[in-house]
N, CA, C and O atoms as a GROMACS GRO file, in nm:
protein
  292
    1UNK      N    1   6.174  -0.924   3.158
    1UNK     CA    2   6.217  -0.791   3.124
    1UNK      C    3   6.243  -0.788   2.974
    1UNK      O    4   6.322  -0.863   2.916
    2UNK      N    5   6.146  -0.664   2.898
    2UNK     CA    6   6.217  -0.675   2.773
    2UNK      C    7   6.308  -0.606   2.710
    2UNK      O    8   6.416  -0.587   2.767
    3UNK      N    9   6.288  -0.564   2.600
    3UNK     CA   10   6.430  -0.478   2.547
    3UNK      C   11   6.417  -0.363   2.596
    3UNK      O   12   6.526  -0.312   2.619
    4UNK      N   13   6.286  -0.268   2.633
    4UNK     CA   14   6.284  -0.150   2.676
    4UNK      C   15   6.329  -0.129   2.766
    4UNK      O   16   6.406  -0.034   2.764
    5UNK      N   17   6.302  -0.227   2.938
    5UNK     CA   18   6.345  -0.252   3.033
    5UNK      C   19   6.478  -0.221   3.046
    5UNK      O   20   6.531  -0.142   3.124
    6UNK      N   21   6.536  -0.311   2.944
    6UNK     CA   22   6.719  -0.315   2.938
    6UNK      C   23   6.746  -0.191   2.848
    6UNK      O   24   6.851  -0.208   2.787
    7UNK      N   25   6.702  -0.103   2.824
    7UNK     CA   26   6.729   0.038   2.726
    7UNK      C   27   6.741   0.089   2.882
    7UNK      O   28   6.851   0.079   2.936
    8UNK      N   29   6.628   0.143   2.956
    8UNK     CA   30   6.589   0.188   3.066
    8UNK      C   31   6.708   0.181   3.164
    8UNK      O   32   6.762   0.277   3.219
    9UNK      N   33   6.746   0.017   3.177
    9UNK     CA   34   6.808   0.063   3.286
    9UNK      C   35   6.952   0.041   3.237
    9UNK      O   36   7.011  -0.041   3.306
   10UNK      N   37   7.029   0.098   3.129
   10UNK     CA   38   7.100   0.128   3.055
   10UNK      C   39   7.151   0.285   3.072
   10UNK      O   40   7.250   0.344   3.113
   11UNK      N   41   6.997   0.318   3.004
   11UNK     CA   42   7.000   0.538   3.035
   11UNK      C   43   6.978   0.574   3.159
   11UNK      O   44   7.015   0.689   3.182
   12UNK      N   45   6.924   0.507   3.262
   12UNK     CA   46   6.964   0.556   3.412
   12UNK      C   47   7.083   0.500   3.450
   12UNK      O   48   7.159   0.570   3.517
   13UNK      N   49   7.113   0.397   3.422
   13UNK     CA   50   7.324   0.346   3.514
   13UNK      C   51   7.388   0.441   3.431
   13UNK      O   52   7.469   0.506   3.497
   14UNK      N   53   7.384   0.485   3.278
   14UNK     CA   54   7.432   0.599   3.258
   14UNK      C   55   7.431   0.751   3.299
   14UNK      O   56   7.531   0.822   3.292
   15UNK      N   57   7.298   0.796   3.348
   15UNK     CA   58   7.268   0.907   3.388
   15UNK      C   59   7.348   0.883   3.535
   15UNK      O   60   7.412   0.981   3.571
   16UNK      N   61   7.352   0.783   3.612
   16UNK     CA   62   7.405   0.761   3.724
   16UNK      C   63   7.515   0.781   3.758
   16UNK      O   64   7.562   0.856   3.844
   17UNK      N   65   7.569   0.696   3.675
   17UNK     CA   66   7.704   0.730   3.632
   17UNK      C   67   7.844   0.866   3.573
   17UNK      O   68   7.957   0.908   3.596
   18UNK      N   69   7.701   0.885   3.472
   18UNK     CA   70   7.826   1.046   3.425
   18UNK      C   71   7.724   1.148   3.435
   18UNK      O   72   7.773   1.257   3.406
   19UNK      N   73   7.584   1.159   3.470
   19UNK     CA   74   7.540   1.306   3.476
   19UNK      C   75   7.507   1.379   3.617
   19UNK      O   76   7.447   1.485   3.629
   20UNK      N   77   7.565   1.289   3.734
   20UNK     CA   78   7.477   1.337   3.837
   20UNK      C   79   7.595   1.371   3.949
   20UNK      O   80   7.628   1.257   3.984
   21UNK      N   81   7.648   1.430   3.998
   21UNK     CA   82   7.743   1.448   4.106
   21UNK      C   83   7.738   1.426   4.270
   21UNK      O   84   7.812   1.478   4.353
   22UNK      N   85   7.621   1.328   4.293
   22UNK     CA   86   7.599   1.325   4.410
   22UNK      C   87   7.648   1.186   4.490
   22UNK      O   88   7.659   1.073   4.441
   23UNK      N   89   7.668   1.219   4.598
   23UNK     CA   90   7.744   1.167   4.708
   23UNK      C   91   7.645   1.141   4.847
   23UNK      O   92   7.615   1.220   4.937
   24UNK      N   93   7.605   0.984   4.827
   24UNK     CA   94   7.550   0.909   4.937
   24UNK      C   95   7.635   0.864   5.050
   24UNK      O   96   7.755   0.844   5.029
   25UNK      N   97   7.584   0.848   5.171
   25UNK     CA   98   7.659   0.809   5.251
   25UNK      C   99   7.674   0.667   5.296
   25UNK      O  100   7.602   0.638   5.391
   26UNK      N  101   7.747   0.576   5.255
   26UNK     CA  102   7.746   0.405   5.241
   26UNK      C  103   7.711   0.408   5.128
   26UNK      O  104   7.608   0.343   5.144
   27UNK      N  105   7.712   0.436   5.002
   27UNK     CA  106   7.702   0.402   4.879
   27UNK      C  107   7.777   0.485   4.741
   27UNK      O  108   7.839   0.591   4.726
   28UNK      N  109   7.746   0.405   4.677
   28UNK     CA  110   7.864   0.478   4.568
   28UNK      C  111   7.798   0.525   4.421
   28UNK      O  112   7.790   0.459   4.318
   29UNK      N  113   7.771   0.610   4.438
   29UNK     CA  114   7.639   0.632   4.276
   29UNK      C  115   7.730   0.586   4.184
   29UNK      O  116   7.659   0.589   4.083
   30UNK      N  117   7.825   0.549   4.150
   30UNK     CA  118   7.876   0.556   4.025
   30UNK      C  119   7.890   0.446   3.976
   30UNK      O  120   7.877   0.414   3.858
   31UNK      N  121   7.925   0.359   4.096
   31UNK     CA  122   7.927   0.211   4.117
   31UNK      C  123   7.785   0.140   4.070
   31UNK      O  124   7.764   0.050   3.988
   32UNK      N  125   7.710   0.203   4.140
   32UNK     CA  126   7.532   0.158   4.083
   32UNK      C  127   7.505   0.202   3.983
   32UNK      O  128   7.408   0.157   3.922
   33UNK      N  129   7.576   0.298   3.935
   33UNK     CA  130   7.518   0.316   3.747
   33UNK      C  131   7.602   0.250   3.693
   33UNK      O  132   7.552   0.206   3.590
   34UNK      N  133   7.724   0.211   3.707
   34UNK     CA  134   7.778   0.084   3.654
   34UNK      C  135   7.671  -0.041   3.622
   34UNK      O  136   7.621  -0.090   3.522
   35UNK      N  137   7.666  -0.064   3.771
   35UNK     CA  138   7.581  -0.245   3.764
   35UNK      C  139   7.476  -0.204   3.730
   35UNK      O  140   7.389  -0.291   3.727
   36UNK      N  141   7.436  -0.079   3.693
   36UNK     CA  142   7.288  -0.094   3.593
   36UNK      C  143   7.278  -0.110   3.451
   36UNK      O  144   7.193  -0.169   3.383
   37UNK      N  145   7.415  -0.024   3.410
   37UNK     CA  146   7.439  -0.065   3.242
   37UNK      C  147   7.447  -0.204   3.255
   37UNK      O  148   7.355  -0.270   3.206
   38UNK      N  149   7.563  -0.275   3.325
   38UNK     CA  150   7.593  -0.372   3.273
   38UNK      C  151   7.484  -0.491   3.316
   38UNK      O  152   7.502  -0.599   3.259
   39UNK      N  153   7.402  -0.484   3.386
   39UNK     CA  154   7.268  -0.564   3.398
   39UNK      C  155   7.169  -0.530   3.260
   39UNK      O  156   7.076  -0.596   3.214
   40UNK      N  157   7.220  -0.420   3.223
   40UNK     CA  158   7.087  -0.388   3.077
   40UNK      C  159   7.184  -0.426   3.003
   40UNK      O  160   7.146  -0.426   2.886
   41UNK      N  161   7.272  -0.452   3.011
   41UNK     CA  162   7.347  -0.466   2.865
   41UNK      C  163   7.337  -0.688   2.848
   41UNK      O  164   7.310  -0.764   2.754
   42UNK      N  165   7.382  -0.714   3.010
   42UNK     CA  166   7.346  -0.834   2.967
   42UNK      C  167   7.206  -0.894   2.944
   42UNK      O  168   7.183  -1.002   2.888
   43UNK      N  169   7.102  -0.795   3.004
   43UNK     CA  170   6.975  -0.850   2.986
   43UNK      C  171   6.952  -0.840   2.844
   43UNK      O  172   6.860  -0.915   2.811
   44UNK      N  173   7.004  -0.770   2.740
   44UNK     CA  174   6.984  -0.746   2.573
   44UNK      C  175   7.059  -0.840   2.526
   44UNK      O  176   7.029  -0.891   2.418
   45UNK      N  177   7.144  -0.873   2.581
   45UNK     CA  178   7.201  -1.015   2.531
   45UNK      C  179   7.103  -1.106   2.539
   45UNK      O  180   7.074  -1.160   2.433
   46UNK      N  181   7.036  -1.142   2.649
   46UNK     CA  182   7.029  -1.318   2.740
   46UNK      C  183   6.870  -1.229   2.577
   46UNK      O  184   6.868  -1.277   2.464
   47UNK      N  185   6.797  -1.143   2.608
   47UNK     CA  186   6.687  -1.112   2.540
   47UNK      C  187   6.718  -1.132   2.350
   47UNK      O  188   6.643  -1.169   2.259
   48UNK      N  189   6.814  -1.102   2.351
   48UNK     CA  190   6.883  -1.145   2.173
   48UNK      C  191   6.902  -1.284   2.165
   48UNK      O  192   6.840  -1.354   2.085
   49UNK      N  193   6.954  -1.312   2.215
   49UNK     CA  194   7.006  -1.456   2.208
   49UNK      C  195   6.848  -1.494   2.192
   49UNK      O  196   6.814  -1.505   2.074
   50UNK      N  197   6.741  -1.516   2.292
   50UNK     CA  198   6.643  -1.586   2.300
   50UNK      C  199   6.546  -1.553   2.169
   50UNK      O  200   6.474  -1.619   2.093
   51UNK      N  201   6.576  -1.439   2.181
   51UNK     CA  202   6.466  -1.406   2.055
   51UNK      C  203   6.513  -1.470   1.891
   51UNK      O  204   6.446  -1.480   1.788
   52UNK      N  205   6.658  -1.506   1.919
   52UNK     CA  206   6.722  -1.507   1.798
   52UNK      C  207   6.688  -1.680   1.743
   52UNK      O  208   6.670  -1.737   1.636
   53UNK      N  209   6.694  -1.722   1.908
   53UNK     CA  210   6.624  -1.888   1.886
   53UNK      C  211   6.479  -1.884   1.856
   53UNK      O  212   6.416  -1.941   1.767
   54UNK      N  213   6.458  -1.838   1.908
   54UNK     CA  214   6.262  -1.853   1.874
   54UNK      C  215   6.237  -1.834   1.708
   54UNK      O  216   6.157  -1.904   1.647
   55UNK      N  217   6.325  -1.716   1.635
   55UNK     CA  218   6.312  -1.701   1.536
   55UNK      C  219   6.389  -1.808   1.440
   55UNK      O  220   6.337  -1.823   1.329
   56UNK      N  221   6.450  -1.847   1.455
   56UNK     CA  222   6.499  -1.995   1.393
   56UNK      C  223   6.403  -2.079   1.332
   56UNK      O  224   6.295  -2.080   1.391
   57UNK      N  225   6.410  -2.138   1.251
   57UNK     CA  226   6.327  -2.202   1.195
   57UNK      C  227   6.376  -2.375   1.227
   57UNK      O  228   6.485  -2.424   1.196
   58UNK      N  229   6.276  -2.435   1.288
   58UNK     CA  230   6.382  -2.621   1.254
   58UNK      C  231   6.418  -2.676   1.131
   58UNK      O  232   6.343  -2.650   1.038
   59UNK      N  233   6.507  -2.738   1.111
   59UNK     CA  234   6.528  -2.813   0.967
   59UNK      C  235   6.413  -2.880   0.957
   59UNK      O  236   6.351  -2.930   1.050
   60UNK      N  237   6.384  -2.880   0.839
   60UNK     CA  238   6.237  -2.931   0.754
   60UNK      C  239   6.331  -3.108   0.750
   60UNK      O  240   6.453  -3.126   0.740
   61UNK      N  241   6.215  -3.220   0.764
   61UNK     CA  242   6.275  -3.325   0.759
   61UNK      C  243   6.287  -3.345   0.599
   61UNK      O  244   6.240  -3.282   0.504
   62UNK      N  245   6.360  -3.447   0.607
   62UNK     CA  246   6.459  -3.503   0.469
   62UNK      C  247   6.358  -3.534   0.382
   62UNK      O  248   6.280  -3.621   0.420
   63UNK      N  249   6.339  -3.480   0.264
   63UNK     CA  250   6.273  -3.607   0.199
   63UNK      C  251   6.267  -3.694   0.172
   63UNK      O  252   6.379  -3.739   0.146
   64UNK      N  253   6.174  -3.775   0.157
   64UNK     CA  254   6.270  -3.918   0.111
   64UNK      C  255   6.237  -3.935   0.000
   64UNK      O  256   6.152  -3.902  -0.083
   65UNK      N  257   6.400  -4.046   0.028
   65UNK     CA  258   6.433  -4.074  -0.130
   65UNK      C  259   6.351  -4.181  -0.209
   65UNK      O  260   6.354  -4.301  -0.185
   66UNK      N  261   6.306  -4.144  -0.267
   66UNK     CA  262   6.181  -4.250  -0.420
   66UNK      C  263   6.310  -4.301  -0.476
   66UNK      O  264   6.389  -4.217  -0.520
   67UNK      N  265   6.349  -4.452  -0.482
   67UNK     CA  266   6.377  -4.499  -0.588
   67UNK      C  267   6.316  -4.578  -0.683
   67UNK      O  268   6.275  -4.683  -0.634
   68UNK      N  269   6.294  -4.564  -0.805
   68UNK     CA  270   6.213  -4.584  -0.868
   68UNK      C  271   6.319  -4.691  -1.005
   68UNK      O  272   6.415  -4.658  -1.075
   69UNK      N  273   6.256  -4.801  -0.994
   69UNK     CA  274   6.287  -4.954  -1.051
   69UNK      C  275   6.255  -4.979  -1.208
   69UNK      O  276   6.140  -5.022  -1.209
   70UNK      N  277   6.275  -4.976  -1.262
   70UNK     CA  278   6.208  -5.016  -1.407
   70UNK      C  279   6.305  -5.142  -1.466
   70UNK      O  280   6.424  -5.172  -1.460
   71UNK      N  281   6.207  -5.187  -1.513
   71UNK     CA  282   6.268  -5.377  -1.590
   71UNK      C  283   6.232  -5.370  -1.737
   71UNK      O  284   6.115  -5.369  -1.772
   72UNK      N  285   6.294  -5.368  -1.789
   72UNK     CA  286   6.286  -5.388  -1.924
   72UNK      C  287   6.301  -5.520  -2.016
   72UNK      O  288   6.406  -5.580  -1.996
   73UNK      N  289   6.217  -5.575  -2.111
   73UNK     CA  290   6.231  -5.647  -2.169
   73UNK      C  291   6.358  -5.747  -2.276
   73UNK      O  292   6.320  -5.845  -2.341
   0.00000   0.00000   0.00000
């Protein structure tokens, strides 16, 4: 699922939640637009987080160190 996904089901647990006044029987609309924000909200996390690693760069290895000797007369 990507970020749109988790936008998506963000603006429907919201629409669920505060724009719609209806009343199922064994279920609770308001309750399910709850666990839909908060499933899009953590899916933009778990989706940030990952993207935020991928974009990381690894530490470049060390250079190494040249020591360099000179003898003089």
């Amino acid at each position: 699922m990507g970020i749109g996904g988790c936008i998506a089901l963000i603006a429907v647990g919201a629409i669920l939640t505060f724009g719609v006044n209806w009343h199922l029987a064994g279920a609770n609309v308001d309750l399910i637009g709850l666990i839909l924000m908060g499933v899009g909200v953590i899916g933009i996390a778990a989706y940030v987080s990952i993207f935020k690693r991928r974009r990381m760069q690894p530490p470049s290895p060390a250079a190494p160190v040249v020591e360099e000797h000179r003898y003089y007369d």
